[in-house]
MARLO-924044 format. One line per field, with one value per residue (C-alpha): z, y, x; residue number from 1. Coordinates in nm, 4 decimals. Each point is the difference from the previous one (the first is absolute). Layout:
up: c(Z	...)
north: c(Y	...)
east: c(X	...)
nr: c(NUM	...)
//
This chain:
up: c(9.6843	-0.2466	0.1431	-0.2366	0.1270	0.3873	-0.1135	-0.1566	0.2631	0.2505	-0.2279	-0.0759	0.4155	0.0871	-0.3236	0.1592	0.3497	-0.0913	-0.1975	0.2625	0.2665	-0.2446	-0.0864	0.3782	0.0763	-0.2895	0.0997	0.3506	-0.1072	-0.2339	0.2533	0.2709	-0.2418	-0.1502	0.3430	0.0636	-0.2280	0.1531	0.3523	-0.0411	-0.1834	0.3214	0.2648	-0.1941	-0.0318	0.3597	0.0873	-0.2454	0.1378	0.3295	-0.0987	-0.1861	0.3267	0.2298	-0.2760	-0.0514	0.3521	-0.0200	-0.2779	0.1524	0.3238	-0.2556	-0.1243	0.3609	0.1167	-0.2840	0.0434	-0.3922	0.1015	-0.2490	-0.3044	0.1541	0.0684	-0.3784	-0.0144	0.2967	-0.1718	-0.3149	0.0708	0.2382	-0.2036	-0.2547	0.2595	0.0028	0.3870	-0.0591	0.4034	0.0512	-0.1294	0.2552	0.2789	-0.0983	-0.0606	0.3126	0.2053	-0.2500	0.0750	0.3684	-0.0273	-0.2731	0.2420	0.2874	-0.2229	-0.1284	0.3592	0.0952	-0.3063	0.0856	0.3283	-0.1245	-0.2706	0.1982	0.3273	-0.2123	-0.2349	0.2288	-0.0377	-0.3997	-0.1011	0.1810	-0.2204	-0.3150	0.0307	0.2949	-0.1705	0.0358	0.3143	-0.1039	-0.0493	0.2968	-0.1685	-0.2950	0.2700	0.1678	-0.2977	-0.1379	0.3263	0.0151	-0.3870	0.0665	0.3265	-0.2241	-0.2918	0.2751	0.1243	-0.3806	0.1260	0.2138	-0.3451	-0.2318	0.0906	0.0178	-0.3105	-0.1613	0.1643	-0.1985	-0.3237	0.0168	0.0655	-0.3246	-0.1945	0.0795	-0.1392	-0.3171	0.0509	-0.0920	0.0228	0.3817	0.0358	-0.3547	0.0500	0.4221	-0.1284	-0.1486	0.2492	0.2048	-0.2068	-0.0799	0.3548	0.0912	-0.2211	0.0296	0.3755	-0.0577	-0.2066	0.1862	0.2920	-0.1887	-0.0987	0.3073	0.1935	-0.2132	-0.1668	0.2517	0.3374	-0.0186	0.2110	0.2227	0.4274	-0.0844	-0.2747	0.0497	0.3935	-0.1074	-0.2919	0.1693	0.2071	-0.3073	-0.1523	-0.0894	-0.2318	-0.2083	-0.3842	-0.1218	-0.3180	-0.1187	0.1495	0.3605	0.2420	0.2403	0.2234	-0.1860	-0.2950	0.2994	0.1207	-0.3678	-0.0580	0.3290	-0.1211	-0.2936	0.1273	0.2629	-0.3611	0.0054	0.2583	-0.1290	-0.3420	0.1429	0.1421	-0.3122	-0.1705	0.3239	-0.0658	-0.3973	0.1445	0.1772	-0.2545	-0.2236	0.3133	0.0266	-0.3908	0.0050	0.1314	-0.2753	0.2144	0.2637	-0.0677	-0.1741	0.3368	0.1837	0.0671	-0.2833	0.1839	0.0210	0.0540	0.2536	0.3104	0.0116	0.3370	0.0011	0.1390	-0.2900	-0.2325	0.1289	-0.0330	-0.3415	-0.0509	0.1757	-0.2232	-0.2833	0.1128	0.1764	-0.3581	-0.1372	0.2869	-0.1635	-0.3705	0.1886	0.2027	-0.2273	-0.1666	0.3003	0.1362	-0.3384	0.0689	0.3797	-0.0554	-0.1960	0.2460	0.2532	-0.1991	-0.3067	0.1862	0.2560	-0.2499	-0.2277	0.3405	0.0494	-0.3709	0.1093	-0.0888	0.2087	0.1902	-0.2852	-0.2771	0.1035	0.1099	-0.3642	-0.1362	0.2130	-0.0957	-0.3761	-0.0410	0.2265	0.0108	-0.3676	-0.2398	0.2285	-0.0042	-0.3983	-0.0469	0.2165	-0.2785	-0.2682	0.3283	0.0909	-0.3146	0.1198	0.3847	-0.1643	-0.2059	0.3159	0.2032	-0.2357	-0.0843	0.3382	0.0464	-0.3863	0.0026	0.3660	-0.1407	-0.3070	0.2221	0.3037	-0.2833	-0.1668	-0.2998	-0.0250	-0.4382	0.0705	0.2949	-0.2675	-0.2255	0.2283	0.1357	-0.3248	-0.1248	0.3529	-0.0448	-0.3971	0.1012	0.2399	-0.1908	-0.3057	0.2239	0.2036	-0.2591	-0.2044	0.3172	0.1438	-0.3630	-0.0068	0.3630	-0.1125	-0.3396	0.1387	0.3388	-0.0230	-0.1164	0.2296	0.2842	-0.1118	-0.0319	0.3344	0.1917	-0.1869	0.3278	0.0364	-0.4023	0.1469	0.1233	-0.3484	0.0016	0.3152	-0.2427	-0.2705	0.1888	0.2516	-0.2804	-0.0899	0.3252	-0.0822	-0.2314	0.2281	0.2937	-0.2280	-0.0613	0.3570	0.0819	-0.2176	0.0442	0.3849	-0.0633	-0.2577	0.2936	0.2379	-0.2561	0.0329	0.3614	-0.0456	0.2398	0.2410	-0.2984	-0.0401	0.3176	-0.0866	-0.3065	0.1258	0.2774	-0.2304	-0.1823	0.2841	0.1221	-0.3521	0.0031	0.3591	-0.0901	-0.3395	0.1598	0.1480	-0.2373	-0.3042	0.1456	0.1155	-0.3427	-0.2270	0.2524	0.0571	-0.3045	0.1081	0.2278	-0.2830	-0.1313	0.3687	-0.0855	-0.3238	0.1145	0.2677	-0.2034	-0.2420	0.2516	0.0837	-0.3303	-0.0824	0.3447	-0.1275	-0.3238	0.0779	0.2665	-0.2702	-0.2509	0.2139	0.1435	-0.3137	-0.2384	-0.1495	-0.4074	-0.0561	-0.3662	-0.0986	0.3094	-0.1019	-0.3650	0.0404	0.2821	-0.2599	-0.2505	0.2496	0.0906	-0.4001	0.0195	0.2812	-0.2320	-0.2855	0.2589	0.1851	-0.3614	-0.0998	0.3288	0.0350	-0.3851	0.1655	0.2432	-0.2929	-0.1189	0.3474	0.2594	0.0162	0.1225	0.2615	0.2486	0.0544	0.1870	-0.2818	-0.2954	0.2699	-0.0071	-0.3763	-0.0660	0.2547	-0.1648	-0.2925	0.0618	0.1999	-0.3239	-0.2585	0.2672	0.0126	-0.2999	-0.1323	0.2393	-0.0324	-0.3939	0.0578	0.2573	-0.2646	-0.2895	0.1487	0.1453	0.3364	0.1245	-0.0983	0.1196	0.3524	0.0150	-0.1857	-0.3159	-0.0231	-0.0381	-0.2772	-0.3534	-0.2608	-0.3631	-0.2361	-0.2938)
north: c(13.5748	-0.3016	-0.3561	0.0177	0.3882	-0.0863	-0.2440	0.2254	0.2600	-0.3115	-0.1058	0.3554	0.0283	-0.2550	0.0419	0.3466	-0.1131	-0.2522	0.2493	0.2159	-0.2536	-0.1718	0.3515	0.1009	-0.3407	-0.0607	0.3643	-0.1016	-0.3122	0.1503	0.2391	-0.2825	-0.1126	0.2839	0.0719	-0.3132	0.1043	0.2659	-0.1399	-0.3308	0.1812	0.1642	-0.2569	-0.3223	-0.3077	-0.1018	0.3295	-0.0863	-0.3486	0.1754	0.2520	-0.3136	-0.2194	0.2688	0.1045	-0.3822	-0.0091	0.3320	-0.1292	-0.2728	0.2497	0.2289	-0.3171	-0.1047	0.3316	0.1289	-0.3522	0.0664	0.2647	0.2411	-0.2103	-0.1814	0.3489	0.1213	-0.3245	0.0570	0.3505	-0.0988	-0.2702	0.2105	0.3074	-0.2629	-0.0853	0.3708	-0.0219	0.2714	0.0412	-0.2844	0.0241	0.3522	-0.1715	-0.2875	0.2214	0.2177	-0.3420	-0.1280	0.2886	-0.0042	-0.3785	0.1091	0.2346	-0.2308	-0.2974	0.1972	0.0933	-0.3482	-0.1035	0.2670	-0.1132	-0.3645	0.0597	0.2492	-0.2626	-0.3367	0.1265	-0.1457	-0.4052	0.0862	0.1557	-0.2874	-0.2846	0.0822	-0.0104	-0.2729	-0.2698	0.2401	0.0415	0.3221	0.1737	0.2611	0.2664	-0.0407	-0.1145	0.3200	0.2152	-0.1770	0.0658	0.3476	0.0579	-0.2104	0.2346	0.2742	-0.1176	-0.1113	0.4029	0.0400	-0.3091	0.2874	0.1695	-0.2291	-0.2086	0.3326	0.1139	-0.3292	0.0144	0.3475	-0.1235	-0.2917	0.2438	0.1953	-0.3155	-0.1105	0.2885	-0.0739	0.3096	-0.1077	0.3073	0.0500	-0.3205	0.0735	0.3268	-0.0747	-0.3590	0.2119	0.3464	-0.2760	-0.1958	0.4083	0.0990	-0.3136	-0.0106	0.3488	-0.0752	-0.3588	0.1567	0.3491	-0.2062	-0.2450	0.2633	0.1658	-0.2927	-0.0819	0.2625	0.3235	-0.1305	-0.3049	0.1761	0.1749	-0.0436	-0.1253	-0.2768	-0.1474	-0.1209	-0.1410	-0.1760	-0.1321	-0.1605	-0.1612	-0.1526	0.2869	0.2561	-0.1330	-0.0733	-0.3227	-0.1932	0.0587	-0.3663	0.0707	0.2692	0.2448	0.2328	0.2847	-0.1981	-0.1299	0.3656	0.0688	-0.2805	0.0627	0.3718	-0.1607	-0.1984	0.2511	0.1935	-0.2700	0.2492	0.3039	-0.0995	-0.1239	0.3416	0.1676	-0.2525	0.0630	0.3863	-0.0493	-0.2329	0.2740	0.2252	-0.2351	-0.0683	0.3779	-0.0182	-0.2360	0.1249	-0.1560	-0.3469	0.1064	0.1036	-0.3019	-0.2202	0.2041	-0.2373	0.0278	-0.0817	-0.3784	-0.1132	-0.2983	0.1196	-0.3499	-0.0782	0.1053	-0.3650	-0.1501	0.2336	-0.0366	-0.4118	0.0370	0.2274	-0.2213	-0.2831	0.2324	0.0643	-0.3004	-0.1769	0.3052	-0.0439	-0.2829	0.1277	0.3525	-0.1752	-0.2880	0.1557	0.1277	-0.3100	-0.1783	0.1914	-0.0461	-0.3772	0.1755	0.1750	-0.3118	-0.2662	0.1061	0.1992	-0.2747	-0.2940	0.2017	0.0029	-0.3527	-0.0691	0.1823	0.4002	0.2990	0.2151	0.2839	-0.2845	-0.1392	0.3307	0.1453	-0.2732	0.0722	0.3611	-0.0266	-0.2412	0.1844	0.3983	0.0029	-0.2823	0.0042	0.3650	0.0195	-0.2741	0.2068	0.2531	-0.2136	-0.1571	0.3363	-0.0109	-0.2590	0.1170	0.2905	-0.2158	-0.1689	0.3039	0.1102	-0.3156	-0.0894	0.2716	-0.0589	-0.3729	0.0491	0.2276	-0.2455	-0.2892	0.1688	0.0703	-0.3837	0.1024	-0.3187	0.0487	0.3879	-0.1819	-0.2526	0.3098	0.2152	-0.2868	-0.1156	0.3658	0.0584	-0.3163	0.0992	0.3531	-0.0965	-0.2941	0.2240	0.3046	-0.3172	-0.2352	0.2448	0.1587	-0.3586	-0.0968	0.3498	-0.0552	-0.3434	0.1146	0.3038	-0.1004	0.0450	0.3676	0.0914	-0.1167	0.1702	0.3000	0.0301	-0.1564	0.0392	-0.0444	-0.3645	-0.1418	-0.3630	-0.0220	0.0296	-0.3946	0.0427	0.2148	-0.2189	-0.3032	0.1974	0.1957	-0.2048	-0.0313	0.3254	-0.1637	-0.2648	0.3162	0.1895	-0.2768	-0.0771	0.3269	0.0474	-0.3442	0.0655	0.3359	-0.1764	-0.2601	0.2974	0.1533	-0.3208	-0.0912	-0.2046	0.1431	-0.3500	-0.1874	0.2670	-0.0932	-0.3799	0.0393	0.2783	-0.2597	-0.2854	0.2421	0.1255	-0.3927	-0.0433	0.2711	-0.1712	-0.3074	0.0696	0.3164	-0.1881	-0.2847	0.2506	0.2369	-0.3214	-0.1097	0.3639	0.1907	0.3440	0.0201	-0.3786	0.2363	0.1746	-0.2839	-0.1364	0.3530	-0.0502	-0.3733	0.1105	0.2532	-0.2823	-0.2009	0.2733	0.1422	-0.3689	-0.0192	0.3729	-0.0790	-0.3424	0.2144	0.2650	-0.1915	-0.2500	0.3187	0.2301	-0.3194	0.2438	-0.0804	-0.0099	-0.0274	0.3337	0.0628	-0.2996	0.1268	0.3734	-0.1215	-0.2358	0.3110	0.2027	-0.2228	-0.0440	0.3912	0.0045	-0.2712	0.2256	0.2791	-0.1931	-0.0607	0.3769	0.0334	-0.2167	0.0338	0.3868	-0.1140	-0.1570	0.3149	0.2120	-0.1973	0.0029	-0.2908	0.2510	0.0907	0.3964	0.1496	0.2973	-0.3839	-0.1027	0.3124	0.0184	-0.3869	0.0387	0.3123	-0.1198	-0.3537	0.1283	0.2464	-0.2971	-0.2075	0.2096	0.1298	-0.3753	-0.1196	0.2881	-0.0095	-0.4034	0.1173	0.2723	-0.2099	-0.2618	0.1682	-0.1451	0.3754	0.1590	-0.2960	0.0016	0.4119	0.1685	0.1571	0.2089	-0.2782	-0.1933	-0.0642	0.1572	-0.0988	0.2850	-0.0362)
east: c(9.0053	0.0532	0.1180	0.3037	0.0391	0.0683	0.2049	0.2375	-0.0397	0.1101	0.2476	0.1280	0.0148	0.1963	0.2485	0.0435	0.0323	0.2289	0.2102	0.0105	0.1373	0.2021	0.1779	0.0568	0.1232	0.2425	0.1481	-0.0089	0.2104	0.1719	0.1431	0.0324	0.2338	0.2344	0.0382	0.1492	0.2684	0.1847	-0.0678	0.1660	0.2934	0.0543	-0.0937	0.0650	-0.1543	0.0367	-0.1849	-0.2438	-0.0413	-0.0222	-0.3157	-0.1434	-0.0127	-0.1961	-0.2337	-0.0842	-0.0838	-0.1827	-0.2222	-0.1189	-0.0927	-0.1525	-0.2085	-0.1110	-0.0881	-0.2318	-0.1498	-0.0943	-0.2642	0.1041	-0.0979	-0.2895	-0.1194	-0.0150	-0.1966	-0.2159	-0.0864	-0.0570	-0.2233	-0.2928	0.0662	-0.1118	-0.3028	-0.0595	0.1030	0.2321	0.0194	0.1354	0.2905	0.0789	-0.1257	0.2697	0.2788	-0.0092	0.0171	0.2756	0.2751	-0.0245	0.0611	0.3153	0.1279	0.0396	0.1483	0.1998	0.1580	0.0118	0.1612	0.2679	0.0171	0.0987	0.2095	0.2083	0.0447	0.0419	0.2785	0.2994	-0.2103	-0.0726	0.3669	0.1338	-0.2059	0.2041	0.3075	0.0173	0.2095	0.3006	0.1990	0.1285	-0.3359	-0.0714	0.1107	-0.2699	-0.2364	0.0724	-0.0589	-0.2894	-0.1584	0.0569	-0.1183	-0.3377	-0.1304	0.0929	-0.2189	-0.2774	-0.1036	-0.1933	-0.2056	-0.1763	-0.1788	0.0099	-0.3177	-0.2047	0.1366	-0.1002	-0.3586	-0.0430	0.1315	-0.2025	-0.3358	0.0833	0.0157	-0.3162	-0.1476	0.2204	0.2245	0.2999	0.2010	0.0824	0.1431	0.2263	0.1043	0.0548	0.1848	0.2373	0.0536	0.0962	0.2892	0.1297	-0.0184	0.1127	0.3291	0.0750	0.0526	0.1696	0.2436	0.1118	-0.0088	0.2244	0.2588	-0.0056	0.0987	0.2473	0.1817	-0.0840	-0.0362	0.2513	0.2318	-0.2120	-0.0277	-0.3354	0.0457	0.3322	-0.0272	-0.3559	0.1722	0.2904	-0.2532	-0.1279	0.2858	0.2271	0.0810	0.2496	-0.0639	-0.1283	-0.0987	-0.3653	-0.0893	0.0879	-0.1374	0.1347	-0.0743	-0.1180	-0.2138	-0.1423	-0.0981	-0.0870	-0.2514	-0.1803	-0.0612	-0.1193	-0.2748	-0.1027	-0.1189	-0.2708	-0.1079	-0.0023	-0.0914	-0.3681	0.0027	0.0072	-0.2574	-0.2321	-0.0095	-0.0972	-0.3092	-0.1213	0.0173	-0.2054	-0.2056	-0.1046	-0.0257	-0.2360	-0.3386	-0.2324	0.0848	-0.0435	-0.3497	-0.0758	0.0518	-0.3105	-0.2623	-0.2779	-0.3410	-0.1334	0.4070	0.0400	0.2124	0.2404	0.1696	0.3535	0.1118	-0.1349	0.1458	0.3377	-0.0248	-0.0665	0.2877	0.2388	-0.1576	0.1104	0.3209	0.1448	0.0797	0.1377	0.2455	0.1285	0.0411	0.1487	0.2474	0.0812	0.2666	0.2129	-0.0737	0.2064	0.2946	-0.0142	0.0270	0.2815	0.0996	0.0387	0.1087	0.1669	0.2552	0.0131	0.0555	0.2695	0.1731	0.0082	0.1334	0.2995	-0.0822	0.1053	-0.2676	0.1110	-0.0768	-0.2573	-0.1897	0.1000	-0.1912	-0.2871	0.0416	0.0771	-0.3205	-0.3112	0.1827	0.0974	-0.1410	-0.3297	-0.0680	0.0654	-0.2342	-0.2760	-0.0183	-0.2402	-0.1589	-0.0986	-0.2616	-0.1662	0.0024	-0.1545	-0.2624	-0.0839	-0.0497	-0.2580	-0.1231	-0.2156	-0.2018	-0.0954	-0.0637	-0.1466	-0.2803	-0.1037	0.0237	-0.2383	-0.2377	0.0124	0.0990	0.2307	0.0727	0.1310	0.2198	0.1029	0.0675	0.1945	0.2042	0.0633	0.1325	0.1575	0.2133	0.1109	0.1191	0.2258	0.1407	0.0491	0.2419	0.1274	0.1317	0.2062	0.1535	0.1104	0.1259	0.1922	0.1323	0.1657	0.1214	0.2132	0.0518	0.3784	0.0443	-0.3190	0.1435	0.3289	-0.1624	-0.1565	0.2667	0.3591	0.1693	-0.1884	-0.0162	0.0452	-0.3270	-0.1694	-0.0391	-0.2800	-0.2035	0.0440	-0.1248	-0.2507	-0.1999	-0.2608	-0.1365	-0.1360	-0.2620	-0.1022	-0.0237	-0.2181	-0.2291	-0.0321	-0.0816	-0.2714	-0.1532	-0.0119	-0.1754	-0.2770	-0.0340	-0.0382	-0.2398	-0.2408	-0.0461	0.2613	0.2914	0.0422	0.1078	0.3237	0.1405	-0.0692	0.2059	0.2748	0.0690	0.0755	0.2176	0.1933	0.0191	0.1721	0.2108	0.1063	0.0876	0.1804	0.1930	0.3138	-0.0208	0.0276	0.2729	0.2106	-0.0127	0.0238	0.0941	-0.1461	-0.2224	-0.1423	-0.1855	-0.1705	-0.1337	-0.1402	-0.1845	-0.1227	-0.1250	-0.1679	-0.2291	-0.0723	-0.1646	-0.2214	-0.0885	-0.1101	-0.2297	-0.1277	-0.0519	-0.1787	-0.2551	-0.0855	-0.1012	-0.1720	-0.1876	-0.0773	0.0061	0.2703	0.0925	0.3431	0.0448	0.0497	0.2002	0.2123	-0.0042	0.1454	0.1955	0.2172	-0.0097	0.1320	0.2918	0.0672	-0.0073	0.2905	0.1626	0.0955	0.0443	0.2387	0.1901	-0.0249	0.1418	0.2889	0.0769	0.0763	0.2116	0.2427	0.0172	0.0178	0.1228	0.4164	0.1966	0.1950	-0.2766	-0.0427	-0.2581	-0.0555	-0.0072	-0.2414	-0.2284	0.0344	-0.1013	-0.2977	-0.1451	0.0224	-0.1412	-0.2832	-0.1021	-0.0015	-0.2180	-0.2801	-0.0031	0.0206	-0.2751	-0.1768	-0.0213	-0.1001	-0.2645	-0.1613	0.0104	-0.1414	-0.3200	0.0764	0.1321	-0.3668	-0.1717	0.1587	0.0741	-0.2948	-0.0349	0.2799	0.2351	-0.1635	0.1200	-0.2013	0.0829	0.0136	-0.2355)
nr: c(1	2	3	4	5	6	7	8	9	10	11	12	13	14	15	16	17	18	19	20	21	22	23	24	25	26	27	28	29	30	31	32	33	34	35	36	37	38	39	40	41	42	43	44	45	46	47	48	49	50	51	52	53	54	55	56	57	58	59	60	61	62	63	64	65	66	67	68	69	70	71	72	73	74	75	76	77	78	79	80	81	82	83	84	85	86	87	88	89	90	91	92	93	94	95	96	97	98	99	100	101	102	103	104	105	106	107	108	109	110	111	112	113	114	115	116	117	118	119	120	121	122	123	124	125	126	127	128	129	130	131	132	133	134	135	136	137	138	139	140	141	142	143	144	145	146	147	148	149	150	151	152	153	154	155	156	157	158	159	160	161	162	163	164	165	166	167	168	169	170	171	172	173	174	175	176	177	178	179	180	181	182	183	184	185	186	187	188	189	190	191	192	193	194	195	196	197	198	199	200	201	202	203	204	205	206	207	208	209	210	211	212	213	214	215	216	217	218	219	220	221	222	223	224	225	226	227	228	229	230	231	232	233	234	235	236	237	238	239	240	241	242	243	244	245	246	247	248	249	250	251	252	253	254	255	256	257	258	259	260	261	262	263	264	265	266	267	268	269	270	271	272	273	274	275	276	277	278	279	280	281	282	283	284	285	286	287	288	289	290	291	292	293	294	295	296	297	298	299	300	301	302	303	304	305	306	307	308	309	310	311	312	313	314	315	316	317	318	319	320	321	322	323	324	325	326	327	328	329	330	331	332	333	334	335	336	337	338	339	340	341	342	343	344	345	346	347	348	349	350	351	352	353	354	355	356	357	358	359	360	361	362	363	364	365	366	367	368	369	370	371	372	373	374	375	376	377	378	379	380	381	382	383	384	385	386	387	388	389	390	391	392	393	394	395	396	397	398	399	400	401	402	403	404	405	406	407	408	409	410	411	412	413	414	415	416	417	418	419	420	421	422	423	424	425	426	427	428	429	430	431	432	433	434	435	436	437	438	439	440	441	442	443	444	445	446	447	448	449	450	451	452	453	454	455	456	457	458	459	460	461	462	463	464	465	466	467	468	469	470	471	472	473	474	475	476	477	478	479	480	481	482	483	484	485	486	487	488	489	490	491	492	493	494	495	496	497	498	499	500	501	502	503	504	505	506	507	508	509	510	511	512	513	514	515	516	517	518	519	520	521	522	523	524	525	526	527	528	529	530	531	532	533	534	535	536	537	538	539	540	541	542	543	544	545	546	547	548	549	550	551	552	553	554	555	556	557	558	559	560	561	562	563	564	565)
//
C-alpha cells in the first residue's frame, strides 16, 4: 500500500472514529439536556441547583477514582499494538480493572461518608441553611453508590478505544443517558405526583422540610425526595451501559485474538507497566477533573459571595443553578465535538508520534485542530445569537435566566480548544505540561471568581471561567508549538474565515429574530423563533462552509464544491 494510501486509510479511521464518538456523545448530551426540561418544570430550579451540587461533587470522585486510566489506556494500546507487543496491552488491562474495581469502592466509600463536611461548604454564609445542608447531603450519598461501576466501566471503554473501536463506548454512552433518564424521570413523577401522599413519602418528607407547595426557587420536602431518586439513576444508568459492553465484549473476538503473544514478544514486568500507565494517566486527571473542579470553585464561592452581597440562599443558589445546571449543560453540547475529537485523537497522534513520523503529527494535529474549530465556532456563535428563545424553550418556567447563557456561551470555544490541545499534548509525551497549565488556569479562575461575581454578579462567574481557560490554552498552545515546531498560518487563516463565516451567520440569524421573535414572551414564540433561527444558521454556515472549500477540505470529498462546467 501507497504512502498517500495509509494516509487516507488513517485519515478515513479517525474521521470515522471521531464521527462515531462525536454522534454518541452529542445524543448523550443532547438527551442530558431535554431531560433537563421536564425535570426542572417539576422540581424547580432549587431542585435543579440541588442535583447540580452532588453531581459536581460526584464528578470530581469520578475524576479521582478512574485516576484517568481509561484514556491513558486507549493510549497504552495503541502505542505497543503499534510496537507489535499486542500482549501487552491484555496483560495491562487485566491488572487495570481490578485496580478500577477497588477505587471505585473507595471512592464510594468517601463520597458517601464526607457529604455532611461538603453540603455544608456551600451554603455556610447563611444561618438558615440546615435544611439545604440536610438535603444536599442526602442527594450526594445517593449519587455516590454509581461510583461502584463507573471506574470499571470506564477501564472497558477505554480498552475498545485503543483498538480504535469506537462503537461500544457510543452506543454504551448513550444506553446509559436512556436508561438513565427513563429512571430519573418515573422516579421523578412518582415521587411527586403518585406517592406524595403515601405512608412512605410524606413522613420522610416532612422530615425534609415539608410538603407544602413552594415557588420553583425554594425546596421542600418532596423535590427533595425527587432529586435524590434522580441521582440514584446515575446508578442504574451505568448498569445498563455495563450490560451493552459486554455484549460488544463477547462481540468482539477478532481482539481478542489479536492480544495473543506472537513469538519473539518481550514479557515486560507488570510494575513497570503500571508506572507508565499512571505516567499516562495522572495528567489526564487534571484535564478530566478540571471542569468539575471550575464549577466547584463555583460551587464554594459563588454561592458564598452572592450571600454576602445581600442574596437569599433561594437567590443565590438559583444563580448557582441557572449558570452550571442550565447555561453550563447547553454549552456542553458543541464541547461534546471536540471531547469527541480528543477521544479519538490520542491513540491517532500517539501511533505517528511512537513511529517519528513528526510531519504526519504536524498534519493530523493541524486537521484535528480545524475540525473542531469549524463544528465549534458556529455552535458558540448560534448559542449567543438565540440565547433568549433557547433558553425559553427549554425552560419556560425560568426565561430570566437567558442572560447566564448569553454571557456563559463562549466559554464553550475556549473549553473545546482546551480539550483538544490537552489531548495533542497527551498525544506527544507531553502530559506533565497539562497539569502545569490546567493549574494556572484553575489558579485564575480562583482569584477572578469572587472579584467578578462581586462586581457582575452571577454571570461575573462565567467569565472567572472563560479567563481561566485562556491562561491555559496560551501555556498549551506555547508547549505545542515549541514541541512539534507546529505552523500556525493556515490554522490562523481558516480560523479568521471561520469566525467571518459565524459573522454573517450570526446576521442571518438575528435578522430572523426581527422577524420571529415577539415582544410578549411565549413559550410556543420561543419554540417557533428557535427553530427557525437554528435552520437559517446552518444552512447559512453551511452554504459559507461549501462554497468556500473549507467543508471538503476539513470533512472529505463529499462536502466539496464542484463547479459545473
Amino acid at each position: 500500500m501507497s504512502s498517500s494510501a495509509k494516509q487516507d486509510s488513517g485519515r478515513a479511521s479517525f474521521v470515522k472514529g471521531t464521527l462515531l464518538l462525536s454522534a454518541g456523545n452529542l445524543i448523550s448530551r443532547m438527551l442530558g439536556l431535554l431531560y433537563t426540561f421536564p425535570f426542572q418544570a417539576m422540581v424547580g430550579i432549587a431542585g435543579v441547583t440541588l442535583y447540580q451540587a452532588a453531581y459536581t461533587y460526584y464528578a470530581i470522585m469520578i475524576s479521582i477514582s478512574t485516576a484517568g486510566i481509561p484514556v491513558a489506556v486507549s493510549k497504552f494500546i495503541a502505542k505497543y499494538n503499534a510496537l507489535g507487543e499486542y500482549g501487552t496491552s491484555q496483560r495491562l488491562f487485566r491488572q487495570g480493572m481490578k485496580l478500577m474495581l477497588a477505587t471505585g469502592v473507595v471512592a464510594f466509600l468517601l463520597l458517601f461518608f464526607a457529604a455532611p463536611w461538603l453540603s455544608e461548604l456551600m451554603v455556610r454564609n447563611s444561618e438558615n441553611n440546615q435544611q439545604y445542608i440536610d438535603s444536599l447531603t442526602l442527594v450526594t450519598r445517593s449519587v455516590s453508590f454509581a461510583l461502584l461501576l463507573i471506574p470499571a466501566m470506564s477501564m472497558v471503554r477505554g480498552y475498545f478505544q485503543g483498538h480504535q473501536d469506537m462503537a461500544p463506548t457510543a452506543i454504551s454512552q448513550v444506553v446509559e443517558q436512556i436508561v438513565r433518564i427513563l429512571f430519573l424521570l418515573s422516579g421523578t413523577m412518582l415521587v411527586l405526583f403518585v406517592f406524595a401522599d403515601s405512608d412512605f413519602i410524606r413522613p420522610i418528607a416532612n422530615a425534609l422540610g415539608g410538603t407544602q407547595s413552594v415557588e420553583t426557587t425554594e425546596l421542600n420536602g418532596l423535590k427533595v425526595i425527587a432529586v435524590t431518586i434522580a441521582t440514584f439513576s446515575a446508578f442504574v444508568g451505568a448498569i445498563g451501559s455495563f450490560v451493552v459492553l459486554m455484549m460488544y465484549w463477547k462481540r468482539r473476538k477478532d481482539i481478542h485474538r489479536q492480544t495473543d503473544n506472537p513469538a519473539g514478544t518481550p514479557v515486560r514486568s507488570m510494575k513497570s507497566l503500571l508506572l507508565e500507565l499512571l505516567s499516562y494517566s495522572i495528567p489526564i486527571v487534571m484535564v478530566g477533573v478540571s471542569t468539575p473542579l471550575y464549577q466547584l470553585i463555583d460551587q464554594l464561592t459563588m454561592v458564598n459571595t452572592l450571600l454576602s452581597s445581600g442574596a437569599t440562599v433561594s437567590e443565590a443558589t438559583s444563580a448557582y443553578g441557572f449558570l452550571t445546571g442550565n447555561a453550563h449543560k447547553i454549552v456542553l453540547i458543541p464541547v461534546s465535538i471536540a471531547a469527541s475529537v480528543s477521544m479519538a485523537t490520542i491513540p491517532l497522534v500517539t501511533r505517528s508520534f511512537t513511529t517519528g513520523d513528526m510531519q504526519k503529527v504536524r498534519n493530523q494535529v493541524n486537521h484535528i485542530f480545524q475540525v473542531s474549530f469549524f463544528v465549534t465556532i458556529p455552535a458558540v456563535i448560534g448559542l449567543v445569537a438565540l440565547a433568549e428563545p433557547l433558553f425559553g424553550t427549554l425552560f419556560p418556567g425560568d426565561r430570566e435566566g437567558w442572560v447566564y447563557l448569553l454571557h456563559y456561551a463562549p466559554s464553550a470555544f475556549f473549553l473545546a480548544y482546551y480539550s483538544v490541545a490537552a489531548a495533542i499534548l497527551q498525544g506527544i509525551n507531553r502530559q506533565y505540561f497539562t497539569i502545569f497549565a490546567t493549574s494556572m488556569g484553575l489558579l485564575a479562575k480562583l482569584a477572578l471568581n469572587v472579584p467578578f461575581v462581586y462586581w457582575l454578579g452571577g454571570i461575573g462567574a462565567g467569565y472567572a471561567t472563560i479567563a481561566g481557560y485562556i491562561v491555559a490554552i496560551v501555556l498549551m498552545v506555547w508547549m505545542i508549538q515549541r514541541s512539534l515546531h507546529f505552523p500556525y498560518k493556515q490554522l490562523l487563516r481558516r480560523t479568521i474565515l471561520m469566525f467571518l463565516m459565524g459573522a454573517a451567520m450570526f446576521a442571518a440569524v438575528y435578522l430572523s429574530l426581527l422577524v420571529t421573535l415577539q415582544e410578549e414572551a411565549s413559550w410556543g414564540n420561543d419554540i417557533f423563533a428557535t427553530i427557525v433561527g437554528v435552520i437559517v444558521g446552518m444552512l447559512v454556515y453551511g452554504y459559507l462552509g461549501w462554497r468556500s472549500h473549507l467543508a471538503g477540505k476539513l470533512l472529505g470529498k463529499r462536502f466539496e464544491y464542484r463547479r459545473n462546467v
